[in-house]
C-alpha positions as CSV (number, residue, x, y, z in Angstrom):
1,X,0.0,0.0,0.0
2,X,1.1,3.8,-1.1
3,X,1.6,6.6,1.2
4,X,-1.3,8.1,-0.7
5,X,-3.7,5.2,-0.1
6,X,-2.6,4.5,3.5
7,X,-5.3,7.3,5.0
8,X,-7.9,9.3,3.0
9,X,-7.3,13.1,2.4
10,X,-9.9,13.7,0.4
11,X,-10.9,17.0,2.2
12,X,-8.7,19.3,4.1
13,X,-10.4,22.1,5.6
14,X,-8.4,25.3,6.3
15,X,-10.0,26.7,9.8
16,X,-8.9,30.3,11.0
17,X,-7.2,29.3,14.8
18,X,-8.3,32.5,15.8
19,X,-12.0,31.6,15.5
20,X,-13.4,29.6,19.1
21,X,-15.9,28.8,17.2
22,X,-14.7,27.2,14.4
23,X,-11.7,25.4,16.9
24,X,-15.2,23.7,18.7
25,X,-17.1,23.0,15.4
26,X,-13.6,20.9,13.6
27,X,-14.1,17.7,15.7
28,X,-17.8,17.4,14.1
29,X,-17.3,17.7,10.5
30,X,-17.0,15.4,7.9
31,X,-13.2,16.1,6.5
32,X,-10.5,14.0,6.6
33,X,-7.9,16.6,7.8
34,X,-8.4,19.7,9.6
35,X,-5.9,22.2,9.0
36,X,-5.7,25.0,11.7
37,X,-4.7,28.1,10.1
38,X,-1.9,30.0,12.3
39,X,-0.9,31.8,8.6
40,X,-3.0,33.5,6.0
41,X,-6.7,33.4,7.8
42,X,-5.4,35.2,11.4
43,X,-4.9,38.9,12.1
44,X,-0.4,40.0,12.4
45,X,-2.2,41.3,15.9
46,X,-3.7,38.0,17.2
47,X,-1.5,35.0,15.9
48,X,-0.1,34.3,19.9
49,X,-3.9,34.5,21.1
50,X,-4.2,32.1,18.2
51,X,-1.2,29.9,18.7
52,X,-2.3,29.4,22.5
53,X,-5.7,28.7,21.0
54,X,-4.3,25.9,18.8
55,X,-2.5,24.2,21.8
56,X,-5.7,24.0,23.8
57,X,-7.8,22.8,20.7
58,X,-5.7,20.2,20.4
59,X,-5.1,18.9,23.4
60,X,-8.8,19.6,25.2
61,X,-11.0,18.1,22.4
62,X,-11.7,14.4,20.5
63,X,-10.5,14.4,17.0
64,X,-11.3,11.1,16.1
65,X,-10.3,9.9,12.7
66,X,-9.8,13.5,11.7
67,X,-6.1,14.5,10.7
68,X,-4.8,17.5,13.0
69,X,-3.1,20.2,11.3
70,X,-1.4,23.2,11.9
71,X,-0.7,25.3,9.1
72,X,2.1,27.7,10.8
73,X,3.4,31.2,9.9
74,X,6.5,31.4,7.1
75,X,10.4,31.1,8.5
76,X,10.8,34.6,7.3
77,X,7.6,36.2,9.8
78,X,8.4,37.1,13.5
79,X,5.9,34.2,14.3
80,X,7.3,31.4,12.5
81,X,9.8,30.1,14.5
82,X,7.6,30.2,18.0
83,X,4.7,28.5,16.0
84,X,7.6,25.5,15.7
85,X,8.9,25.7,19.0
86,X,5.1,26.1,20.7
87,X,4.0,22.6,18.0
88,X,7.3,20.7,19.2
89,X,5.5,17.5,21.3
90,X,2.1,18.5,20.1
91,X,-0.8,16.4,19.9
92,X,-1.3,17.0,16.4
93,X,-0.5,14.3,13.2
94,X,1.1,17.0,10.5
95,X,2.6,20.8,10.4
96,X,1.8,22.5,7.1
97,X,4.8,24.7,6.0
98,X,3.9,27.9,3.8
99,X,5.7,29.1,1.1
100,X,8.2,25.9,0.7
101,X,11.1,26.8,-1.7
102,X,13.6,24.3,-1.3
103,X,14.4,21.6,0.9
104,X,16.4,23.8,3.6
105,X,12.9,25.1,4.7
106,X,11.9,21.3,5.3
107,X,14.8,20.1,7.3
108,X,15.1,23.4,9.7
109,X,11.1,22.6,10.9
110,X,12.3,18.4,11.2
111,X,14.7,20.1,13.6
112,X,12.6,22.1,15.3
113,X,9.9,20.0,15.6
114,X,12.3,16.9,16.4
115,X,11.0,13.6,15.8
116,X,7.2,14.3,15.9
117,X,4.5,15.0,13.3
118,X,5.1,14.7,9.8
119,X,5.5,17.9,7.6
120,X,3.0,19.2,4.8
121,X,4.5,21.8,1.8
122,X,3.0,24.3,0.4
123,X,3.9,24.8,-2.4
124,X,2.8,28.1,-3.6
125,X,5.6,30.5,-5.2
126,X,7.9,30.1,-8.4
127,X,11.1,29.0,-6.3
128,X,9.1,26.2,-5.0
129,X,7.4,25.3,-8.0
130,X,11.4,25.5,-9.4
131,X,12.7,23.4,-6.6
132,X,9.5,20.8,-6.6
133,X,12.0,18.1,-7.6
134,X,14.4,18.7,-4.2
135,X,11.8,19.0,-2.1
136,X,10.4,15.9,-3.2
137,X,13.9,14.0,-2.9
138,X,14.3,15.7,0.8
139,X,10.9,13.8,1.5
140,X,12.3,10.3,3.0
141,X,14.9,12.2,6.0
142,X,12.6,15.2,6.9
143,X,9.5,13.5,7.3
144,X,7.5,15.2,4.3
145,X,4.4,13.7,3.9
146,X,2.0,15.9,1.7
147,X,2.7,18.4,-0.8
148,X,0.1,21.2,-1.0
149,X,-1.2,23.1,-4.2
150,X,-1.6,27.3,-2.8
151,X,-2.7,28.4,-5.9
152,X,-3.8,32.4,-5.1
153,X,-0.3,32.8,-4.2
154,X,0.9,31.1,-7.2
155,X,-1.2,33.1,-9.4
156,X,0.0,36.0,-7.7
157,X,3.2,36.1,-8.3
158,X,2.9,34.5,-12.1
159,X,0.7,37.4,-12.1
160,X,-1.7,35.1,-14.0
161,X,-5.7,35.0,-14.2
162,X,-6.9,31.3,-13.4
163,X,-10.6,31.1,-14.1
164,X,-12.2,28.3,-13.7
165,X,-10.4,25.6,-15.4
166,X,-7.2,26.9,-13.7
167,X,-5.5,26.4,-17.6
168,X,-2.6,28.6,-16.3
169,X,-2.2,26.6,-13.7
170,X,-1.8,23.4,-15.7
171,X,1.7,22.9,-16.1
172,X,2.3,23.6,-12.4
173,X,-0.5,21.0,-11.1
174,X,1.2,17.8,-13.1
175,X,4.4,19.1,-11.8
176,X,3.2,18.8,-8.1
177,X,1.4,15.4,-8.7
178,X,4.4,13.9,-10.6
179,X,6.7,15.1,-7.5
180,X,4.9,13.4,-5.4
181,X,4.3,10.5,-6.9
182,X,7.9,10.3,-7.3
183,X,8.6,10.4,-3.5
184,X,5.3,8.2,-2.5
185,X,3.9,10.9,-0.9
186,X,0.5,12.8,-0.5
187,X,-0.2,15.5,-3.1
188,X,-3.7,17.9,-2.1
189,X,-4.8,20.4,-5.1
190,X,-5.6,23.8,-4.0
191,X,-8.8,25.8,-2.8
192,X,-11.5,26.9,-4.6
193,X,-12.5,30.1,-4.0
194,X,-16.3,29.7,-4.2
195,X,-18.5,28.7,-1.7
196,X,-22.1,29.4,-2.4
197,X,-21.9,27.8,-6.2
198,X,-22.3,23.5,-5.9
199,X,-21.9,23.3,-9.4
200,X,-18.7,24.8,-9.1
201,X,-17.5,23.2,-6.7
202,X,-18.3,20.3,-7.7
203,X,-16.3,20.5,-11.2
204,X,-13.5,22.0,-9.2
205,X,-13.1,18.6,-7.0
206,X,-13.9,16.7,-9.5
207,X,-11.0,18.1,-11.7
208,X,-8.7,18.2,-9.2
209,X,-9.5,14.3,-9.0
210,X,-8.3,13.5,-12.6
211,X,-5.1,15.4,-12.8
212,X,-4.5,12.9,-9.8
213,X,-4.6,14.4,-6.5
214,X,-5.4,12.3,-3.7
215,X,-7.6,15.4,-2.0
216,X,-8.5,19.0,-1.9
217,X,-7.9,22.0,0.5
218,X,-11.2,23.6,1.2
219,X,-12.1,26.9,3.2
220,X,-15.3,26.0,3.7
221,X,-17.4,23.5,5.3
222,X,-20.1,23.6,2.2
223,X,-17.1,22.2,0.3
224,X,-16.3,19.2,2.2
225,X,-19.1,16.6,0.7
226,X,-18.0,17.6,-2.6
227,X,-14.4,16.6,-2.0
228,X,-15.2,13.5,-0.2
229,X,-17.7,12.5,-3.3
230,X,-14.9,13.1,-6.0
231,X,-11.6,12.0,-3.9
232,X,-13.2,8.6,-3.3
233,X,-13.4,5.7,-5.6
234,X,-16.6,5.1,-7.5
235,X,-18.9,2.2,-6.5
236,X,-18.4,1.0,-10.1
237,X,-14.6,1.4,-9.9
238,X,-14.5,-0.4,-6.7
239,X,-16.4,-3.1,-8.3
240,X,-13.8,-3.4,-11.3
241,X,-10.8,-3.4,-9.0
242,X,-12.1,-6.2,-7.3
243,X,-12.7,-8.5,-10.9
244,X,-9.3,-7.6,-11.4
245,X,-7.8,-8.8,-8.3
246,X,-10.1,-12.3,-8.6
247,X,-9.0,-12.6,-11.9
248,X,-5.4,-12.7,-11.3
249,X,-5.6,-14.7,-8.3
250,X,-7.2,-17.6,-10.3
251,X,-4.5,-20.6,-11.0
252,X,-4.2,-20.4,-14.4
253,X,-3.2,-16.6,-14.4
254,X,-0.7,-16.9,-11.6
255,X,2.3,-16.8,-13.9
256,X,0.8,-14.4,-16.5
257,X,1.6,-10.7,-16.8
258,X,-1.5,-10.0,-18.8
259,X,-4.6,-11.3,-19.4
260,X,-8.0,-11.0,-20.6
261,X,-11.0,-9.7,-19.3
262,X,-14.2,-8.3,-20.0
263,X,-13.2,-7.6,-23.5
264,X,-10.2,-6.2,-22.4
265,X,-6.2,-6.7,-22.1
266,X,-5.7,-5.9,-18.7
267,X,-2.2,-6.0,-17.3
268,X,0.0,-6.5,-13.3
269,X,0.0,-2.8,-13.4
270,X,-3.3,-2.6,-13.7
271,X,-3.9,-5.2,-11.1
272,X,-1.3,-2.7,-8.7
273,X,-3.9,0.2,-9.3
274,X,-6.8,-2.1,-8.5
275,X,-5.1,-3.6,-5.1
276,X,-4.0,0.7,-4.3
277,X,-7.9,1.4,-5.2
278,X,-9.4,-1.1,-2.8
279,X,-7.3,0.1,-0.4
280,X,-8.1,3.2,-0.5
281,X,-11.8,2.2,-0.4
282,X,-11.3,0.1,2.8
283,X,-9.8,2.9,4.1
284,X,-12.4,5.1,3.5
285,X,-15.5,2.9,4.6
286,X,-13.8,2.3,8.6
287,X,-13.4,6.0,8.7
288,X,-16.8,6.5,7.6
């Protein structure tokens, strides 16, 4: 089993860590991760209210199968490096690095953190899209886990205009699921911007799902069935996984590296994609 099929991310909701309410609401929704947003979503004026506010969270409340994340402040910011030291023996399962250009950024939070939770990238401006391949390689001895599409930023600074297929974006997006599929890790496509629209959110999820992400970062709870919907397999590809997997466990296909079925040449890598799928399903059903 994959990195990527070892525990559903199909949804990852940012949450500001400077809203109580939202900190009491995270436990009771229906994402796989909840990311608690130290960073973007939290006032220069607040963020060691918000910090203390995290630590509490964590610690005071049941999380069940929900990931815990803490999304902390850049390396360059005068809160980054107490976000690290205050996360250091946390009870929390991943930190989420902003604005990740190269793999220095990753091992200075492994040492700060020390041995504990694994580390999410963002990756979000042109020296990290440049460096994607050394981040990626860095993966194994820092702990990296996830790698992270932040794509306002990115369009930011390519000083591009998205829309709603993203097609800017493209080149970036296989770049960041080809890294880390390289280093068996985790890749999440970025947020959509719109809330109130299902229809849109809905094709957003849904392509974010066949360029190959594993899941989606959302900002908003209205997002999170969407994600969950597109990020998980099909009935109907759950099915055809398992014909696969009975049809190469049957005697006379034990020594064959393709055979027939339904009409079909179907071949072991197809039967590796169909064992990851199931997975993946079973994974999804016992949190569920």
């Amino acid at each position: 089993m994959t990195a990527a099929a070892a525990r559903p991310r199909r949804s990852a909701l940012f949450l500001p860590a400077s809203n109580q309410r939202a900190l009491v609401k995270a436990p009771t929704l229906d994402c796989d991760a909840v990311i608690l947003d130290l960073e973007d979503s939290v006032a220069p004026a607040v963020k060691p209210d918000a910090r203390g506010a995290v630590l509490m969270g964590l610690a005071a409340r049941s999380w069940g199968t929900r990931e815990r994340v803490v999304r902390v402040n850049g390396a360059d910011t005068d809160w980054g490096a107490d976000d690290l030291a205050a996360l250091r023996g946390a009870p929390l399962d991943a930190v989420l690095l902003p604005k990740v250009d190269g793999p220095a950024t990753l091992h200075a939070a492994r040492a700060a953190l020390g041995e504990g939770p694994a580390l999410w990238a963002m990756i979000e401006t042109c020296a990290g899209v440049a460096a994607l391949r050394a981040i990626a390689a860095a993966a194994r001895e820092t702990g990296l886990a996830a790698l992270v599409v932040g794509p306002n930023d990115l369009a930011r600074e390519l000083r591009c205009t998205p829309g709603e297929d993203r097609a800017p974006l493209w080149p970036i997006l296989t770049q960041v699921v080809l890294a880390a599929r390289l280093a068996d890790i985790v890749a999440l496509d970025g947020v959509t911007n719109v809330i109130d629209d299902a229809a849109v959110i809905e094709r957003a999820c849904a392509q974010g799902a066949r360029w190959g992400f594993d899941g989606k970062t959302l900002i908003h709870p209205a997002q999170i069935a969407a994600a969950n919907r597109a990020f998980a397999p099909s009935a109907e590809a759950v099915a055809r996984a398992a014909r696969i997997v009975a049809a190469f466990t049957l005697p006379e296909h034990e020594a064959s590296g393709a055979i027939r079925l339904e009409g079909e040449m179907v071949e072991r890598l197809h039967l590796a994609e169909a064992e990851r799928l199931l997975a993946l399903d079973r994974a999804v059903q016992s949190r569920q």
